[in-house]
N, C-alpha and C positions, 0 to 999 in steps of 0.2 A: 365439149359441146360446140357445136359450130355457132359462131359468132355471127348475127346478123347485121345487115347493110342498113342503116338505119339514116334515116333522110334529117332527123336532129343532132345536135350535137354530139357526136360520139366521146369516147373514151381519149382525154390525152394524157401527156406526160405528169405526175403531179410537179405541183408547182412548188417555190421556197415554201410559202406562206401557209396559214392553214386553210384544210378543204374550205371548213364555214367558218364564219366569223360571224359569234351573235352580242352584237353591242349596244348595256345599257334596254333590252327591252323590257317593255310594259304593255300586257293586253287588258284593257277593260271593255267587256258585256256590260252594255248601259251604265247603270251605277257601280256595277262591282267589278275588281281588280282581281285577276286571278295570277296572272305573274308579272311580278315586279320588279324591275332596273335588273336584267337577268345577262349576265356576260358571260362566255364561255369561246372556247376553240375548239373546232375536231381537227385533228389532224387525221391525214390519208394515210389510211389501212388502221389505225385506230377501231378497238371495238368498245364503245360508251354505253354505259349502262344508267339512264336516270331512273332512280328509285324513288320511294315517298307512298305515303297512305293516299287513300283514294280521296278525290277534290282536290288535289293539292297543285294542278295545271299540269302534269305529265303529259298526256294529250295532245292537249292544247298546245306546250312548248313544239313537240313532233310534229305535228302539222304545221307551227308556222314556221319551220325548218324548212319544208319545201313550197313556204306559198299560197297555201290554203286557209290559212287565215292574218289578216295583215296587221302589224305590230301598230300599237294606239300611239305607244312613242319608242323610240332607238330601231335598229338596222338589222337585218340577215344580210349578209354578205356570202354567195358559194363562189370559189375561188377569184376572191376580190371584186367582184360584182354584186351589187345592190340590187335585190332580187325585188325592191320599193320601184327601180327603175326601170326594169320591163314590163313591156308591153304582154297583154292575154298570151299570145301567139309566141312570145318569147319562152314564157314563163312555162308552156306546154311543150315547148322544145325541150327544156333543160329537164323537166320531170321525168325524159326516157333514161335519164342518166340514174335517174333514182330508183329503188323499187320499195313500195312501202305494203307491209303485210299487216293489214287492218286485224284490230279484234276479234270478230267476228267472222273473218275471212272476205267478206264483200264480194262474195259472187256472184254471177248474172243468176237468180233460179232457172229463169227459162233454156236458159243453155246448157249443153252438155260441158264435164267438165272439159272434155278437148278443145269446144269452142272459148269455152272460160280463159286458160291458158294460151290458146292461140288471136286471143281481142288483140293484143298489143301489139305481135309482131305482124298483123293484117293491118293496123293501123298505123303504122309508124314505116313499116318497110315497103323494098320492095320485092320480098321473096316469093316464089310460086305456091303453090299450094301441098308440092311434093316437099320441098324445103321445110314449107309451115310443118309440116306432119311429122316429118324426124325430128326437128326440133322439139317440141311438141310431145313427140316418142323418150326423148331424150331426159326432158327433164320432170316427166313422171318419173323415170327410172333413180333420177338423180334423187327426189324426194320419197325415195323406197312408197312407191305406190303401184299394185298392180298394174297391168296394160286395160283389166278387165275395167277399170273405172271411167276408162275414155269418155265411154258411150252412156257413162249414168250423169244422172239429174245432181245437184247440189245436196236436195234435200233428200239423193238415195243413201249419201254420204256419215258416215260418224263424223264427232266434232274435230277428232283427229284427224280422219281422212281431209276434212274440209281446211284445215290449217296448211296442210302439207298440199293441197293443190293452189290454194292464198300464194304461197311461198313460192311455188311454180310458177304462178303468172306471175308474181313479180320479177323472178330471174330472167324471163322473157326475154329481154331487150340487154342481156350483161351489165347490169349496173351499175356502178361505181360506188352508190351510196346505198344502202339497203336500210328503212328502218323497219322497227318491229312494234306495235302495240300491244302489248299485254299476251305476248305468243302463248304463254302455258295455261293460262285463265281457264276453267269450265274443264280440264284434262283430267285424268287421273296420274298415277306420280310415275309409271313406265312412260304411256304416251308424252309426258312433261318432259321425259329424259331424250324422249325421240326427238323431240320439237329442239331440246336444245341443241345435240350432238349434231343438229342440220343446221343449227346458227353458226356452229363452230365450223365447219366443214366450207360455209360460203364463206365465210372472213378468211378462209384458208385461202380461196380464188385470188391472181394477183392484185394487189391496190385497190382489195374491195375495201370497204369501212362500212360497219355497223354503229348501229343507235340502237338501243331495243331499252323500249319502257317497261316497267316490269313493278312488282310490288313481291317479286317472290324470290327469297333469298338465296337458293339453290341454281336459280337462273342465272341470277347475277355473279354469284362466284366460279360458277362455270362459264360466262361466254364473258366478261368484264375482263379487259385491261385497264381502267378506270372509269369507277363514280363518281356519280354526283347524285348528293340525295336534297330535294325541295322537301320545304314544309310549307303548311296552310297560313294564308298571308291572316285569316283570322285569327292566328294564336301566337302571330308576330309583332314585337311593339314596332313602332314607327320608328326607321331607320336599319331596323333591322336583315343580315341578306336574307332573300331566300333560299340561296342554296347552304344548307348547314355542315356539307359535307361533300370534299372531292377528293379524291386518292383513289388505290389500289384495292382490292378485295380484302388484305392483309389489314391495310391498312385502318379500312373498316371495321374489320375485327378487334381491332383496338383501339377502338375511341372511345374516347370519356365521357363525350357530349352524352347528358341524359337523354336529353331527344332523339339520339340514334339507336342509344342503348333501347330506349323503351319500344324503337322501331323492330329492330333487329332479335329482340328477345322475345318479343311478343306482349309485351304486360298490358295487356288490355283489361285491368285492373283501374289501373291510371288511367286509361285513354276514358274509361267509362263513367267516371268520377269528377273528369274534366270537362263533359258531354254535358251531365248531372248539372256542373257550375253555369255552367254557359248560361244550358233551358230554365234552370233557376231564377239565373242575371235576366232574361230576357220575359220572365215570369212578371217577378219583381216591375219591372218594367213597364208591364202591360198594367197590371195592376195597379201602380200611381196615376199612369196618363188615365187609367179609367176614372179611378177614383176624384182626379180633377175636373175631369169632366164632369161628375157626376154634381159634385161642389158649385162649377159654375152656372146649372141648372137652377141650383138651390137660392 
């Protein structure tokens, strides 16, 4: 694919050190803490897979990977820089370097998908409109999407179609860092296989690196060079990591930890039992501060 001229920072050599550097972070939404003292390395061309049941910051971690949401305490570092220490205009520079494929897909509705695809390299570059167009041509092809989908609406699209043109506008700009949120979610299990066989295919791209969040175990052991699996800081005692689990696919496959086991096998048996304790405990709860209240009336 022809690489385009990009007016932010381009593509360099990678460095000793790792691409990002996430040290010690903590985000809290008002009162509540969703990820805690959370440390971790990517290395360049690395394909990272964070796993974990839903609520558990997946998300949340991904985004503030590039920025979009700012650590309450500790550092993102991409290639030794403090991404705390840029300015808006910096920090919009380095996002060309990234390309992230939202849930959802995040597409303009109003726009056709070729306009969809072609936002970024209009915005970022400075190539013609014949340029934009093959590029453009190019990496529908890349994402096995007809030509015929150019000219359609978003919402003419299947959810698959819509993933795989998500995917296109993120290759836009050649990125160096690609992530993924929940790529296979809402799929059936061929389209899942497409979705994934195209994660694999872009970490194939020189000194690309992947992140892709995911809750689905087929994902992971096909596009993972290693995990890490988070768990819910609500059903962790104090001190405890939150990440329960980082290694290999294999690796994975052989852990003892009950909490991966019960992840990994499905036993929603347990999880629902534990659900059951919680609303009880918080039952319980309501119940006495009522009943004091009712006392201090009295």
């Amino acid at each position: 694919m022809t690489t385009p001229a990009i007016e932010a920072p381009t593509r360099e050599a990678t460095t000793a050190g790792p691409l990002l550097f996430i040290d010690s972070l903590s985000i809290n939404f008002g009162d509540q803490q969703v990820l805690r003292n959370i440390s971790l390395e990517l290395t360049s061309g690395e394909s990272l897979v964070i796993l974990g049941e839903s609520g558990c910051g997946k998300t949340v971690l991904l985004k503030t990977m590039i920025g979009l949401i700012q650590p309450t305490t500790g550092d993102v570092r991409f290639e030794d820089t403090s991404l705390a220490s840029m300015t808006e205009r910096q920090l919009a520079h380095l996002r060309t370097r990234y390309g992230f494929v939202f849930q959802g897909a995040a597409l303009f509705d109003s726009a056709t998908v070729a306009e969809n695809i072609a936002f970024p390299l209009r915005e970022h570059t400075q190539l013609d409109e014949d340029e934009i167009a093959k590029i453009v041509a190019e990496l529908v092809a890349e994402v096995g999407l007809p030509r015929a989908v150019l000219t359609k609406k978003p919402v003419e699209l299947s959810g698959g179609m819509r993933k795989r043109a998500g995917l296109a506008r993120a290759l836009a700009l050649d990125p160096q860092l690609v992530l993924y949120d929940e790529p296979t979610t809402g799929l059936d299990p061929i389209m899942s296989d497409v979705i994934n066989e195209l994660i694999l295919r872009v970490h194939q791209r020189p000194e690309t690196t992947n992140v892709v969040v995911t809750h689905d175990m087929t994902t992971a052991h096909k596009v993972a060079d290693r995990i890490i699996m988070l768990y819910p800081l609500s059903r962790l005692k104090k001190g405890e990591s939150q990440i329960i689990f980082t290694g290999t696919p294999e690796e994975l496959d052989g852990s003892t930890d009950p909490r991966v086991r019960q992840f990994i096998e499905g036993k929603a048996g347990q999880r629902l039992n534990e659900l059951r304790n919680e609303q009880n405990q918080k039952d319980c709860a309501l119940s006495s501060e009522t009943n004091n209240q009712e006392n201090d009336h009295e």
